[in-house]
N, C-alpha and C positions, 0 to 999 in steps of 0.2 A: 189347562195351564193355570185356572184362578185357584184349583187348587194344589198343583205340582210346586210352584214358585215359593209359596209361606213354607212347603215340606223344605224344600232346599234350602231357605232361608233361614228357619230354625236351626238345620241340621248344621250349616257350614258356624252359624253366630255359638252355636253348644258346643260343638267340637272343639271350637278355638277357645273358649275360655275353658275348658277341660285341660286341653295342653297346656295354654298360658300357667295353671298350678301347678303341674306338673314340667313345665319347660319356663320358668320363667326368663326366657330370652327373646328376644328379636329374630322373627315376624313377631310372635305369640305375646311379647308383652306388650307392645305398644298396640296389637290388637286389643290386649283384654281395656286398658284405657281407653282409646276409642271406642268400645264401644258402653261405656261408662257412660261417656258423654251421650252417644247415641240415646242412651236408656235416658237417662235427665230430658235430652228432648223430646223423648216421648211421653215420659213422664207429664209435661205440659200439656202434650192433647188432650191426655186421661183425664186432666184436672179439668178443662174444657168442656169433658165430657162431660164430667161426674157434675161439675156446677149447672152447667145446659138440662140434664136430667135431674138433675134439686128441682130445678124451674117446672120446667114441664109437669113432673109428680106435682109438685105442692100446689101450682097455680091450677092445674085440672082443679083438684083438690076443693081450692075455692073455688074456681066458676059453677060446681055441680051442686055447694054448698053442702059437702059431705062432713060425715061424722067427725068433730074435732075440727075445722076449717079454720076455725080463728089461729090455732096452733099453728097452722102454717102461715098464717101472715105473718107469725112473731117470725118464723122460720126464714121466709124468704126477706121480711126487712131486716130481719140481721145479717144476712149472708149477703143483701145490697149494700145498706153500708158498709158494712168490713169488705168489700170487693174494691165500693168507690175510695174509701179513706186508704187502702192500703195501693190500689192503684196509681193516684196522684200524690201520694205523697202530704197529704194534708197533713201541716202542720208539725212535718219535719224538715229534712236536707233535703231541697228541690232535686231532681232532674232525677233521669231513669238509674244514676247507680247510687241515688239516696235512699238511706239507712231506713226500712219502716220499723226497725225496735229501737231506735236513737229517743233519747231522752228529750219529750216535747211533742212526739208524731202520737195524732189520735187514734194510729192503731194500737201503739203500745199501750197508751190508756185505758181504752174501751178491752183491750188484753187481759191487762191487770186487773182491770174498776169490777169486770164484767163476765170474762169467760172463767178465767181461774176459778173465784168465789164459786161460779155456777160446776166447774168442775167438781170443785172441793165437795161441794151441794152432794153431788149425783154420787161417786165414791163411798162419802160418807152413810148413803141410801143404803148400798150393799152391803152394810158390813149388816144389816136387817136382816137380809135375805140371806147372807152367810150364816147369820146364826139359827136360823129357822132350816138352811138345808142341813147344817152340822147336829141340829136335834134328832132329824130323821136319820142320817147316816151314822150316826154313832151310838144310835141304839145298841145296847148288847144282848143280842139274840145267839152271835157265833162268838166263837172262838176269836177272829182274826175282829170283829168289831169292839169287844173287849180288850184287846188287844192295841188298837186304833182309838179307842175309847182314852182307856191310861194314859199313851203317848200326850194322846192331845192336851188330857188334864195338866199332865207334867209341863209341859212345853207354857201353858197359858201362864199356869201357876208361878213358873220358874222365870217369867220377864217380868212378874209383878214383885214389888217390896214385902207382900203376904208370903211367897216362897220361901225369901231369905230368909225371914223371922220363923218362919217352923220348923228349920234344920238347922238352925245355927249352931245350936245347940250340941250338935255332931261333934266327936273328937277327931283328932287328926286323921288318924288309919279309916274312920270312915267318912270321908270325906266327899268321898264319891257318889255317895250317895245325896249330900246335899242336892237340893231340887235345883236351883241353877244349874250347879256341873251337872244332873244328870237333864236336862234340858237339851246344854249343850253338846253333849255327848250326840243327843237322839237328831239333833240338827246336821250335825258332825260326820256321823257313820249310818245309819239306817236310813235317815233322808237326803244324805247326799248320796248314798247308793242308788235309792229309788229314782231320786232326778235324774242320774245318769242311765239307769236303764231306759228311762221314758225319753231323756236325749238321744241313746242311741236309735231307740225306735223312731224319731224322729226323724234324722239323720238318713237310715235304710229307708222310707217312705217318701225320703225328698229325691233321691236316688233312685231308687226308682220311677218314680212319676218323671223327672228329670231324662232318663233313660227311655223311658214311653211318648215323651214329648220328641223327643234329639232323634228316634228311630221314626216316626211317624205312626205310632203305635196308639197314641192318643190325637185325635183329632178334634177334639172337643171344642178347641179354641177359632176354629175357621167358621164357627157360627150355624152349625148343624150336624146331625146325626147320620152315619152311615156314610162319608165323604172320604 
């Protein structure tokens, strides 16, 4: 039964939000909304979890005095205070249905002052690393990396004011060829082709695994192998 129950449970909660899109009426719709909700309060254990295991990883982390340890005290006293300031309400609208992004509340500050910046920080790290993986991959060894190669120049060239100014020059009848329009073009039709094959591929793999979970086909989620 500890593992027939979650089988059934999944399969009755899958079915029904499968109909609910395809039937959107009563039973089916006010199922798929319940269980909306449902997910939102699970949702809450997860976060329970996931904070509970921050703890656990980081704090091991310093008692063993392992590699990087200080980085986890930055870790876990940031993630104390933003738990207690956003918890109580400091220094915003009291009580539990006070606003924690209300103009005044130190979570929104320390929001603003503190995580943003450091977002903006980490972001702007990768466009490093993005140019360092785009050196190696668009080397023109082939055909389709020369090809992938040009694209890219076009596409960079053609959002800078440097694009404008070297085709402007173009008369009307070629105009298309201007490095903007052909930029746009390549955003347009080739890349939005490709996005959507890679969405539909997405799309079939969520379907199926969806389909492997709703049949009991996958079992991976009850916490062991061969169940």
């Amino acid at each position: 039964m500890r593992v027939q129950i979650p089988l059934i449970i999944t399969f009755i909660v899958g079915f029904a939000l499968i109909m609910a899109i395809f039937v959107p009426h009563d039973p089916f719709h006010a199922m798929d909304q319940n269980f909306s909700i449902y997910f939102d309060l699970i949702a809450v254990f997860a976060f329970i979890l996931g904070g509970g295991n921050l703890l656990k990883i980081h704090g091991n982390k310093i008692w063993r005095r392992a590699r990087d340890w200080k980085y986890s005290i930055v870790t876990v006293a940031g993630f104390m205070i933003m738990f207690i300031v956003g918890s109580f309400k400091i220094g915003g609208p009291p009580g539990l249905t006070g606003d924690v992004t209300a103009d005044g509340s130190w979570f929104k500050f320390m929001y603003d002052a503190i995580f943003v910046p450091l977002q903006s920080t980490m972001f702007s790290l990768l466009a490093f690393f993005v140019a360092s993986a785009s050196y190696r991959a668009f080397r023109a060894k082939t055909k389709e990396a020369t090809i992938l190669l040009i694209a890219a120049f076009i596409i960079l060239i053609g959002r800078t004011p440097l694009g404008h100014y070297l085709t402007a020059w173009l008369p009307q009848p070629l105009q298309f060829l201007h490095i903007p329009n052909l930029s746009n073009w390549i955003l347009s039709f080739p890349n939005m082709a490709g996005q959507r094959a890679i969405m539909i591929g997405i799309a079939l793999g969520i379907i199926s695994t969806s389909l492997k979970l709703i049949l009991g086909i996958e079992r991976s989620y009850l916490g062991g192998e061969g169940k």
